[in-house]
mmJSON file of the N, C-alpha and C atoms, coordinates in Angstrom:
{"data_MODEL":{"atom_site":{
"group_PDB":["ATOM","ATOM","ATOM","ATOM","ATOM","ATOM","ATOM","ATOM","ATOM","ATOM","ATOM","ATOM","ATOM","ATOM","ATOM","ATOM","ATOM","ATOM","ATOM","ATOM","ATOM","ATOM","ATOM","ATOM","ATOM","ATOM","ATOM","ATOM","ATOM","ATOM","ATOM","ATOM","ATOM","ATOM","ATOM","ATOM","ATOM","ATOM","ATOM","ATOM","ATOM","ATOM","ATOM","ATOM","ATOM","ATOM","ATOM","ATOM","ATOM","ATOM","ATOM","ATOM","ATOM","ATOM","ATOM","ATOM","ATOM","ATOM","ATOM","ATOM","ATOM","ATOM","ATOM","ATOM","ATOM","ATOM","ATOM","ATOM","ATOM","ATOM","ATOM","ATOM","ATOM","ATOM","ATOM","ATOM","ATOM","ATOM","ATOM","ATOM","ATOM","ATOM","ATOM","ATOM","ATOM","ATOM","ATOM","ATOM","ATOM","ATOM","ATOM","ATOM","ATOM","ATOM","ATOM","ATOM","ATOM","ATOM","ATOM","ATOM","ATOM","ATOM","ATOM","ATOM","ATOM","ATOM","ATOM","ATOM","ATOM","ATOM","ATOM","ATOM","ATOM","ATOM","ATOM","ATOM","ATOM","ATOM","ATOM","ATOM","ATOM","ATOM","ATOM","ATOM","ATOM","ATOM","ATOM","ATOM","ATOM","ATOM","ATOM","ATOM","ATOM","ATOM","ATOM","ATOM","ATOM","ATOM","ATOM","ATOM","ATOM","ATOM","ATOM","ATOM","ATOM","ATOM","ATOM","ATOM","ATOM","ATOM","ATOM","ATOM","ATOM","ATOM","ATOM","ATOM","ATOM","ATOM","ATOM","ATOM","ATOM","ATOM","ATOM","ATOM","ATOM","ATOM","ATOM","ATOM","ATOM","ATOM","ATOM","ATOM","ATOM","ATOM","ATOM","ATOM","ATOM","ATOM","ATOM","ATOM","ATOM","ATOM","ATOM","ATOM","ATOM","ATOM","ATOM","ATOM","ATOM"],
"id":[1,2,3,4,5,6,7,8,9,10,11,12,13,14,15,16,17,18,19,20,21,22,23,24,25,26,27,28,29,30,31,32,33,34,35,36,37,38,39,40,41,42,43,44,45,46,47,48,49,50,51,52,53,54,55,56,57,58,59,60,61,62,63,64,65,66,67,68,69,70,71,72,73,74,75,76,77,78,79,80,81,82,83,84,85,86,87,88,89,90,91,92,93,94,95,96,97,98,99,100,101,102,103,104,105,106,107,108,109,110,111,112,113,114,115,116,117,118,119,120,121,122,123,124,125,126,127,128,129,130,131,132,133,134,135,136,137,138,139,140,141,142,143,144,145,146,147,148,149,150,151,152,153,154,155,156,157,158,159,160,161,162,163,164,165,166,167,168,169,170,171,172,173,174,175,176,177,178,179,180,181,182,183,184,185,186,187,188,189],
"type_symbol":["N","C","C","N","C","C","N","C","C","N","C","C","N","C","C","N","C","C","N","C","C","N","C","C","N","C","C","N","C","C","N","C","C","N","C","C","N","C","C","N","C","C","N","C","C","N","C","C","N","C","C","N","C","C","N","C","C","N","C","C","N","C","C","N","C","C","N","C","C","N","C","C","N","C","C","N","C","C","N","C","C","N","C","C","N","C","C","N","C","C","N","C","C","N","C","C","N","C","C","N","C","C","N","C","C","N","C","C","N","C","C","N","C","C","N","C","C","N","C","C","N","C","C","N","C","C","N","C","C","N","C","C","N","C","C","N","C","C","N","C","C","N","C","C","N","C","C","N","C","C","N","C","C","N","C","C","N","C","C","N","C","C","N","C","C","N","C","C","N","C","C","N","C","C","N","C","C","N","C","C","N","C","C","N","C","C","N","C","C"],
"label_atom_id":["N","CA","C","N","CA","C","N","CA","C","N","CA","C","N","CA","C","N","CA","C","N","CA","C","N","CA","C","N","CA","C","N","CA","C","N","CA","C","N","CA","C","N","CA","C","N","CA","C","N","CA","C","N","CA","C","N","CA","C","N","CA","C","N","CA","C","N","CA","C","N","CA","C","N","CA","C","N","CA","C","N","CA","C","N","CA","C","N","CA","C","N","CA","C","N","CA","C","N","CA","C","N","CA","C","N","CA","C","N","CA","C","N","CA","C","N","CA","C","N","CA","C","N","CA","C","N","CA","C","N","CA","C","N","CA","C","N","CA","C","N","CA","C","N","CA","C","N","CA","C","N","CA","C","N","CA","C","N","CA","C","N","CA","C","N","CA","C","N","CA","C","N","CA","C","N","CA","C","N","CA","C","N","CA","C","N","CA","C","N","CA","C","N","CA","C","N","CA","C","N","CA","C","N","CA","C","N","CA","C","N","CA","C","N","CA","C","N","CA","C"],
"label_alt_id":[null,null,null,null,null,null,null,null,null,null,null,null,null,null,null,null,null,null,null,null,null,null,null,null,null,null,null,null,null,null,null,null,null,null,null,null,null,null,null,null,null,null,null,null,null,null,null,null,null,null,null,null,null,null,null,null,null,null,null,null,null,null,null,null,null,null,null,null,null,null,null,null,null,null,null,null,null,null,null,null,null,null,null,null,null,null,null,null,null,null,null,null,null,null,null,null,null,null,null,null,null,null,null,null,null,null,null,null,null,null,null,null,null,null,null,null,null,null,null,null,null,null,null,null,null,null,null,null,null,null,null,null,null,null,null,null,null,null,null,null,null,null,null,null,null,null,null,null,null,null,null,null,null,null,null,null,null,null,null,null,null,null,null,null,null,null,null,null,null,null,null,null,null,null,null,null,null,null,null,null,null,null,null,null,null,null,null,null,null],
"label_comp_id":["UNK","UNK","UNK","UNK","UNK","UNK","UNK","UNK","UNK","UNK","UNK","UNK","UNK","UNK","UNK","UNK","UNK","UNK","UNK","UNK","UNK","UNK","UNK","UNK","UNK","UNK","UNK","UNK","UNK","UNK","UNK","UNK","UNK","UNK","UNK","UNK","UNK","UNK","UNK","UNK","UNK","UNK","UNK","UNK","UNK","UNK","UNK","UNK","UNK","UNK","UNK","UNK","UNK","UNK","UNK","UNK","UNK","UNK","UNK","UNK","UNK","UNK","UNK","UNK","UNK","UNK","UNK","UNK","UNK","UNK","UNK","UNK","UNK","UNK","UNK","UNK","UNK","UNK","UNK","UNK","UNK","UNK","UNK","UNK","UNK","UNK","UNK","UNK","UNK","UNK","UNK","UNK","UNK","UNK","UNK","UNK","UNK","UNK","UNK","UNK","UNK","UNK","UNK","UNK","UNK","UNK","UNK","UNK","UNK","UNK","UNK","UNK","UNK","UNK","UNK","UNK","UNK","UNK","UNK","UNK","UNK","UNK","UNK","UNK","UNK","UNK","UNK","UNK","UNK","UNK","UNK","UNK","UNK","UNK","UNK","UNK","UNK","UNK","UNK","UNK","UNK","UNK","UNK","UNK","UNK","UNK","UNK","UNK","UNK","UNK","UNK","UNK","UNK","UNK","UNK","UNK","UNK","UNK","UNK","UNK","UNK","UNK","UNK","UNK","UNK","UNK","UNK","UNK","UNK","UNK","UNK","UNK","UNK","UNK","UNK","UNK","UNK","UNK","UNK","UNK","UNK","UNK","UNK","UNK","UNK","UNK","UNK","UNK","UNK"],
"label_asym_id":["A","A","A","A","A","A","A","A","A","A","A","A","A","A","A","A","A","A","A","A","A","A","A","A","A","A","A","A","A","A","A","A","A","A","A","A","A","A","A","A","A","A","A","A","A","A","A","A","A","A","A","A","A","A","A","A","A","A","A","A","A","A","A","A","A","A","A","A","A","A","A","A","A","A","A","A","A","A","A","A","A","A","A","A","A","A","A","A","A","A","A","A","A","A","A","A","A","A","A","A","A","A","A","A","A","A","A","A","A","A","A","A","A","A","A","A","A","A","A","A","A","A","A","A","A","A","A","A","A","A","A","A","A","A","A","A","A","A","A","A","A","A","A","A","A","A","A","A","A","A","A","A","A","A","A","A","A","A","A","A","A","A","A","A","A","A","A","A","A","A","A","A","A","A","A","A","A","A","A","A","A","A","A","A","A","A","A","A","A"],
"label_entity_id":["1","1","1","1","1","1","1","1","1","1","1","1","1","1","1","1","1","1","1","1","1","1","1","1","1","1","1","1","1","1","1","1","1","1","1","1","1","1","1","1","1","1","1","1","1","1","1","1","1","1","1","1","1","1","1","1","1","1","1","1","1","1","1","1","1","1","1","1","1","1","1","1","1","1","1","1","1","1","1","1","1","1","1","1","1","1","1","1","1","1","1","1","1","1","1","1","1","1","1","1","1","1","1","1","1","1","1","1","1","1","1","1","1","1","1","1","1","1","1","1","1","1","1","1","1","1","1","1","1","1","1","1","1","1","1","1","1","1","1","1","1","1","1","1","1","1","1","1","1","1","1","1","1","1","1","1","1","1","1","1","1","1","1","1","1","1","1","1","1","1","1","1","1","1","1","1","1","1","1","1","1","1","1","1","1","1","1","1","1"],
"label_seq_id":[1,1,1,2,2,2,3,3,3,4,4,4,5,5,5,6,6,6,7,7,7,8,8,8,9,9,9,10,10,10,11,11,11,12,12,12,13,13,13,14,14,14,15,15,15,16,16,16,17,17,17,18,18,18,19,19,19,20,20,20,21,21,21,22,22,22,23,23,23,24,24,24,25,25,25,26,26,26,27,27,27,28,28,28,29,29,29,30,30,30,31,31,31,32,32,32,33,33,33,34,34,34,35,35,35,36,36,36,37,37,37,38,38,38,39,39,39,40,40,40,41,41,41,42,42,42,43,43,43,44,44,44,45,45,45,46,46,46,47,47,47,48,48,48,49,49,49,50,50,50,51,51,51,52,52,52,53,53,53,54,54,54,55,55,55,56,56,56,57,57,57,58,58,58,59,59,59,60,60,60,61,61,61,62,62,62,63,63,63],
"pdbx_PDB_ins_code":[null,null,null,null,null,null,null,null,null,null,null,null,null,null,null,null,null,null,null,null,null,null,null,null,null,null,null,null,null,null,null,null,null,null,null,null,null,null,null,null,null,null,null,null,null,null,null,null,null,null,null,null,null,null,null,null,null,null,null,null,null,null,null,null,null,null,null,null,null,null,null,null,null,null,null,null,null,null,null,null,null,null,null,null,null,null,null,null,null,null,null,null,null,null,null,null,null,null,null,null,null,null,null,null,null,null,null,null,null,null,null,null,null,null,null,null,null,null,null,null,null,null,null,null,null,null,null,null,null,null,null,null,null,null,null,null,null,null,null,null,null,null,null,null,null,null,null,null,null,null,null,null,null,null,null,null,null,null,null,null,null,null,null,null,null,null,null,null,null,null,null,null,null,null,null,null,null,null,null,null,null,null,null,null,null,null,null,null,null],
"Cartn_x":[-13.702,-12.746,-11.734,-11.034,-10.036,-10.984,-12.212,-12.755,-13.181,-13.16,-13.212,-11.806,-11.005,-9.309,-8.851,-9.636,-9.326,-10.206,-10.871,-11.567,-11.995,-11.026,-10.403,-8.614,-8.344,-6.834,-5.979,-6.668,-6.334,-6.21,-7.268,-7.846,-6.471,-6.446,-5.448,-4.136,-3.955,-2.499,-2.5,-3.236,-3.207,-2.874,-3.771,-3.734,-2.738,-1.649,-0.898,0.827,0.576,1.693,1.316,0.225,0.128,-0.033,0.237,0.702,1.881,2.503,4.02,5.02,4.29,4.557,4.789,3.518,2.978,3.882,4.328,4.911,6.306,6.913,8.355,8.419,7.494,7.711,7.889,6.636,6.969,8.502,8.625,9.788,10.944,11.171,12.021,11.739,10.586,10.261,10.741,10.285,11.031,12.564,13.249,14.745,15.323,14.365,15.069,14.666,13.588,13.317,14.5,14.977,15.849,17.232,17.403,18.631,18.776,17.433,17.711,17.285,16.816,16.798,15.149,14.453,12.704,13.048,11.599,11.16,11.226,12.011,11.601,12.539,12.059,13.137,13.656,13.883,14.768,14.606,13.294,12.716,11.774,12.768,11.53,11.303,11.652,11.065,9.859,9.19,7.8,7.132,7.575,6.806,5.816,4.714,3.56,4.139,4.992,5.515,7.013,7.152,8.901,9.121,8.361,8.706,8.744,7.971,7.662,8.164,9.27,9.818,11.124,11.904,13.156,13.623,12.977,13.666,13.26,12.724,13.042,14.011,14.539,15.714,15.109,15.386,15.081,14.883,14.054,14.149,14.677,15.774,16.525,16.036,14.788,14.081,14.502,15.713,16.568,17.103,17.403,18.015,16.95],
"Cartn_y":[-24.689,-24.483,-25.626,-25.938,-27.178,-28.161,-28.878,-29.819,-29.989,-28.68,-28.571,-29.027,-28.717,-28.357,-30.748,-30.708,-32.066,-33.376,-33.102,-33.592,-33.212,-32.0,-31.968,-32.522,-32.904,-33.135,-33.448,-34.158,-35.185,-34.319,-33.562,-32.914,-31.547,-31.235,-29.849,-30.412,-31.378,-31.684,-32.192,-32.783,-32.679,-31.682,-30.688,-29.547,-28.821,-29.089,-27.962,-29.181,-30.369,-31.018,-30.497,-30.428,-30.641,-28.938,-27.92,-26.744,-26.47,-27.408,-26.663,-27.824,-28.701,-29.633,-28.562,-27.999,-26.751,-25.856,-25.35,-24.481,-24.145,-25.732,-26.03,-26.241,-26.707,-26.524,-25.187,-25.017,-23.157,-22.388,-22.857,-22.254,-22.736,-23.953,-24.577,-23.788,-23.921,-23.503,-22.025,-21.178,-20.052,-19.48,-20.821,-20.25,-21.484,-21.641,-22.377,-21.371,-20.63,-19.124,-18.497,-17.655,-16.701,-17.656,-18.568,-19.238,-19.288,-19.256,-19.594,-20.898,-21.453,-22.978,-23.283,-24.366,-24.422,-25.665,-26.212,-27.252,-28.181,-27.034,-26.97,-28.671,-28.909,-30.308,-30.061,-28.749,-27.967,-28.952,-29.456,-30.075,-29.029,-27.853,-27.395,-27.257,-28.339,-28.614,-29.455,-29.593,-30.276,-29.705,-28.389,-27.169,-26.469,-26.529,-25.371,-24.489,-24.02,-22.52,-22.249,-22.867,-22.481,-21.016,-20.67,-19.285,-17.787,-18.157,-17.577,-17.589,-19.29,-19.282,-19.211,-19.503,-19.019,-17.781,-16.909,-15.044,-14.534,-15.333,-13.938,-14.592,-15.629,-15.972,-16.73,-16.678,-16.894,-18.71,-19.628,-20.734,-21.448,-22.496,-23.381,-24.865,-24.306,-25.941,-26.299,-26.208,-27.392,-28.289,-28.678,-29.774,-30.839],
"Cartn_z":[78.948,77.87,77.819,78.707,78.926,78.462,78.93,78.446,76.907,76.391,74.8,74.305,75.042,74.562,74.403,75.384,76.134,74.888,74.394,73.749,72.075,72.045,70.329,70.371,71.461,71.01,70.143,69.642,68.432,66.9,67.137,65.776,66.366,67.079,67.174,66.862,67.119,67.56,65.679,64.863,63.851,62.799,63.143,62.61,62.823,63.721,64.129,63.283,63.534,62.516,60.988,60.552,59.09,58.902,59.667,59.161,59.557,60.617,60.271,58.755,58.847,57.142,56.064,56.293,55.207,55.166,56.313,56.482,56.219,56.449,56.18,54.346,53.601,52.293,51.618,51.994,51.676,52.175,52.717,52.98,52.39,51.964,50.971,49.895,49.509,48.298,47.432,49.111,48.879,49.06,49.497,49.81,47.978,47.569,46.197,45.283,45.311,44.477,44.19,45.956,46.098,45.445,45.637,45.278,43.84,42.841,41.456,41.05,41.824,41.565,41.344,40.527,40.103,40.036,39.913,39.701,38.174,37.167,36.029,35.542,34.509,34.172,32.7,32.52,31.427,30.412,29.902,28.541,27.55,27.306,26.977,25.438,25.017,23.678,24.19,25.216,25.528,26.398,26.751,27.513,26.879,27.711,26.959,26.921,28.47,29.066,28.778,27.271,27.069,26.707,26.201,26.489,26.859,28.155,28.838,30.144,30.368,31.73,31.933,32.787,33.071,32.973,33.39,34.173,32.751,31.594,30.65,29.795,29.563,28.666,28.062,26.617,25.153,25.531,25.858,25.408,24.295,24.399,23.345,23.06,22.181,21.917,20.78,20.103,19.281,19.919,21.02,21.584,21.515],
"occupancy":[1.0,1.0,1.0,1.0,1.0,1.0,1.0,1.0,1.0,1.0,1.0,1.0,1.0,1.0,1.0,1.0,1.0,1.0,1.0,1.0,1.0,1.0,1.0,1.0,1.0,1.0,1.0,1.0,1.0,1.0,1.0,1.0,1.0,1.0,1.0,1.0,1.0,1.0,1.0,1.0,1.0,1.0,1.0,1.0,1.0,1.0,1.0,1.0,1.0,1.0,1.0,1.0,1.0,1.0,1.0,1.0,1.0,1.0,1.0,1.0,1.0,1.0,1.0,1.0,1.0,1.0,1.0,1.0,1.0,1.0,1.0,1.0,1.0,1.0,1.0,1.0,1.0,1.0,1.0,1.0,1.0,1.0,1.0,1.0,1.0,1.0,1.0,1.0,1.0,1.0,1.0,1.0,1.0,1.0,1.0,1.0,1.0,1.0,1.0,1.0,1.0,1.0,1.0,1.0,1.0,1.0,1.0,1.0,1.0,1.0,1.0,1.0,1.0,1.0,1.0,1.0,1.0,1.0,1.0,1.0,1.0,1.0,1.0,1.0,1.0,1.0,1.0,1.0,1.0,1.0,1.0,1.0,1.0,1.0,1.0,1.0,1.0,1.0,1.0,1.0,1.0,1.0,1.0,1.0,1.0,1.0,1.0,1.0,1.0,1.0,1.0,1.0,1.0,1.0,1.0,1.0,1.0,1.0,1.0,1.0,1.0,1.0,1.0,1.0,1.0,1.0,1.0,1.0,1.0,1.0,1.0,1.0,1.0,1.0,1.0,1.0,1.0,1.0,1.0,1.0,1.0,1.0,1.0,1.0,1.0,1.0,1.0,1.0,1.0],
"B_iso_or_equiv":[0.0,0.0,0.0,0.0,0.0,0.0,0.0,0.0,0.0,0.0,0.0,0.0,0.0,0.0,0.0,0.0,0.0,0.0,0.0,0.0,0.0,0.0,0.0,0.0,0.0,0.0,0.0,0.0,0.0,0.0,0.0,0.0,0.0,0.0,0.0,0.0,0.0,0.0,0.0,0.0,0.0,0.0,0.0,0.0,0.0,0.0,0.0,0.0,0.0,0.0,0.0,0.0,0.0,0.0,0.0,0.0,0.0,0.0,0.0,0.0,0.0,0.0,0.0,0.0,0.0,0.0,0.0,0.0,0.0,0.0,0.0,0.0,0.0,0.0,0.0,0.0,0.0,0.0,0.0,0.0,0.0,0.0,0.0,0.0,0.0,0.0,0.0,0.0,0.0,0.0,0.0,0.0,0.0,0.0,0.0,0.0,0.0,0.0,0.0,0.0,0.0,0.0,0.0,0.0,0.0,0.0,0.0,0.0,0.0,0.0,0.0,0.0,0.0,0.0,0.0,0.0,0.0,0.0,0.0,0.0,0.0,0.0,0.0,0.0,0.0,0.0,0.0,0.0,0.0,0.0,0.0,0.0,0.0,0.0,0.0,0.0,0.0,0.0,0.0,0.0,0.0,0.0,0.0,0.0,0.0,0.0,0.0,0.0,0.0,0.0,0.0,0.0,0.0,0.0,0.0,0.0,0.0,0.0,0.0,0.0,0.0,0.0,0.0,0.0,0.0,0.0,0.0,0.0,0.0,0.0,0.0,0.0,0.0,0.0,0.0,0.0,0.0,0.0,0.0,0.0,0.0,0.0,0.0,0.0,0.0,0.0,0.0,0.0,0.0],
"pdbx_formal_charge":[null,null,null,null,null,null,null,null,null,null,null,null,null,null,null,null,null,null,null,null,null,null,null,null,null,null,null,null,null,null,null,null,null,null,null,null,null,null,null,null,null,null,null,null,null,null,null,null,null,null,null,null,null,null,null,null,null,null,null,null,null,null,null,null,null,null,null,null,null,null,null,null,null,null,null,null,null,null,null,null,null,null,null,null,null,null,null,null,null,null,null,null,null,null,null,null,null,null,null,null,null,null,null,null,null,null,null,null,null,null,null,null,null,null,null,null,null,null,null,null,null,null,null,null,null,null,null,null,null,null,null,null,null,null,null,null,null,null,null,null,null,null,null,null,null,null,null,null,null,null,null,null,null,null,null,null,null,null,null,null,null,null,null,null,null,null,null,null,null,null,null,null,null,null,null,null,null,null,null,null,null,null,null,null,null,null,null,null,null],
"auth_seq_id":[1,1,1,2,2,2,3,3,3,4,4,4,5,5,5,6,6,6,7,7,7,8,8,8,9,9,9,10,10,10,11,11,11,12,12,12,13,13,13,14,14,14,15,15,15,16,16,16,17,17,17,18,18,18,19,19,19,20,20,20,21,21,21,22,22,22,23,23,23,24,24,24,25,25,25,26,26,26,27,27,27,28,28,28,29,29,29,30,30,30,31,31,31,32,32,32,33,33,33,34,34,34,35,35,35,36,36,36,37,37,37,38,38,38,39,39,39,40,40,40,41,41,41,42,42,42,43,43,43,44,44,44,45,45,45,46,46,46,47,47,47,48,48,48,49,49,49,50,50,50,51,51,51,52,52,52,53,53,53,54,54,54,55,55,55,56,56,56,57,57,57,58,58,58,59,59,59,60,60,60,61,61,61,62,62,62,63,63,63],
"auth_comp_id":["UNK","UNK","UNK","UNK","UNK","UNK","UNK","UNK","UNK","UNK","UNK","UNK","UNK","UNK","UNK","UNK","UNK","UNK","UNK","UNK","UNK","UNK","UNK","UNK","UNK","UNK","UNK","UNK","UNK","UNK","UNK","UNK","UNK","UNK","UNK","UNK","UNK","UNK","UNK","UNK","UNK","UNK","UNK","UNK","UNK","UNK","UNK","UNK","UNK","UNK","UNK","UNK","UNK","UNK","UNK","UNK","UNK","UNK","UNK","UNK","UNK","UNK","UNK","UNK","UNK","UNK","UNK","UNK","UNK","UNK","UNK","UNK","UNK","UNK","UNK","UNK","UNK","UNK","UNK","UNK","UNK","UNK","UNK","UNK","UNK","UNK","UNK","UNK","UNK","UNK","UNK","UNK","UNK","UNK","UNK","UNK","UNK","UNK","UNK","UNK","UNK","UNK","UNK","UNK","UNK","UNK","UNK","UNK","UNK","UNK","UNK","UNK","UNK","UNK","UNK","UNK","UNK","UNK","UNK","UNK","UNK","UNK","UNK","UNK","UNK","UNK","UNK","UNK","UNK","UNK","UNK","UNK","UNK","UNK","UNK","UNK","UNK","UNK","UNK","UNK","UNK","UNK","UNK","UNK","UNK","UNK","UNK","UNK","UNK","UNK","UNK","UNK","UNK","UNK","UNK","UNK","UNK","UNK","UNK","UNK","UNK","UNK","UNK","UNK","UNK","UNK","UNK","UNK","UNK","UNK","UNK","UNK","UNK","UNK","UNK","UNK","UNK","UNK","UNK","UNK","UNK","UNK","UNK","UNK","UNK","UNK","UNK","UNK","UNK"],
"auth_asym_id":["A","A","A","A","A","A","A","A","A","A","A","A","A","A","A","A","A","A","A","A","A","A","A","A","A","A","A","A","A","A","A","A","A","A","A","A","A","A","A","A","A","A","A","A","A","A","A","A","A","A","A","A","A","A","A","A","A","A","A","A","A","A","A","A","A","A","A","A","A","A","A","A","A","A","A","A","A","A","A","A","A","A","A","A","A","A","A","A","A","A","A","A","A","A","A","A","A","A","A","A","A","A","A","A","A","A","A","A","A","A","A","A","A","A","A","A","A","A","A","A","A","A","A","A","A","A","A","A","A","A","A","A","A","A","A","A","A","A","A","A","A","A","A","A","A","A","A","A","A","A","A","A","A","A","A","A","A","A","A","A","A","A","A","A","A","A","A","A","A","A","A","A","A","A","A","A","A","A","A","A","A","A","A","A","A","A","A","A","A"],
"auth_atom_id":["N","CA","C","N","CA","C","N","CA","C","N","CA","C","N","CA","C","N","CA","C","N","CA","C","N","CA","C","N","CA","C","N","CA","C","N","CA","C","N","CA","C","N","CA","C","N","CA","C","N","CA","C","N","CA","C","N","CA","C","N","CA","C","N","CA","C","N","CA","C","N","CA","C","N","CA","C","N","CA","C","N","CA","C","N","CA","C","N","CA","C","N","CA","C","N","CA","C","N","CA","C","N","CA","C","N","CA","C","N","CA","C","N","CA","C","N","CA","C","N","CA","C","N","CA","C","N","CA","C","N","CA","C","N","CA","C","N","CA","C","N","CA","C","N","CA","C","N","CA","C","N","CA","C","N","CA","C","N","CA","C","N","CA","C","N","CA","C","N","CA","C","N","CA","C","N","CA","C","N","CA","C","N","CA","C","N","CA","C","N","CA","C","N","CA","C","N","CA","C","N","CA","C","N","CA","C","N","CA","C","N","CA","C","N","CA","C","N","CA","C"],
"pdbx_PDB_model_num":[1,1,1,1,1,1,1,1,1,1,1,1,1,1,1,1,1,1,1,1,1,1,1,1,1,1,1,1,1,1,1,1,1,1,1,1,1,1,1,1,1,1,1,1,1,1,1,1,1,1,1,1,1,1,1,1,1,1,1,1,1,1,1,1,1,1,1,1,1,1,1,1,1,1,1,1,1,1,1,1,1,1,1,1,1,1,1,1,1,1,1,1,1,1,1,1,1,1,1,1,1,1,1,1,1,1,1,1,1,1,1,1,1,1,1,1,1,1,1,1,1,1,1,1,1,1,1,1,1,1,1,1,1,1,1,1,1,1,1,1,1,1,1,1,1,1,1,1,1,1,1,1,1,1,1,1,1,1,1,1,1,1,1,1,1,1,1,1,1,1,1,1,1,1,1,1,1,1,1,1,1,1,1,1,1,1,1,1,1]
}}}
């Protein structure tokens, strides 16, 4: 078992940076949810999804 352990090292020690990467976005991601805050770039006179996004509030595509 150690000699398996000993000779994927590389590949574990990979795998275990690029899911806590993963892991730390998601979690941004979700403390900018709870906060109110998106990705959005409030253009939504050029949104497919103007009105359908932001909580439910009426999109203002006259600007």
């Amino acid at each position: 078992m150690m000699t398996w352990f000993a000779a994927n090292a590389g590949t574990i020690l990979t795998l275990l940076v690029l899911a806590l990467i993963v892991g730390l976005i998601i979690r941004g991601m979700i403390r900018d949810r709870r906060a109110g805050r998106s990705s959005c770039g409030n253009n939504c006179a050029h949104c497919a999804a103007a009105g359908t996004c932001h909580g439910g509030r009426k999109a203002d595509i006259t600007k």
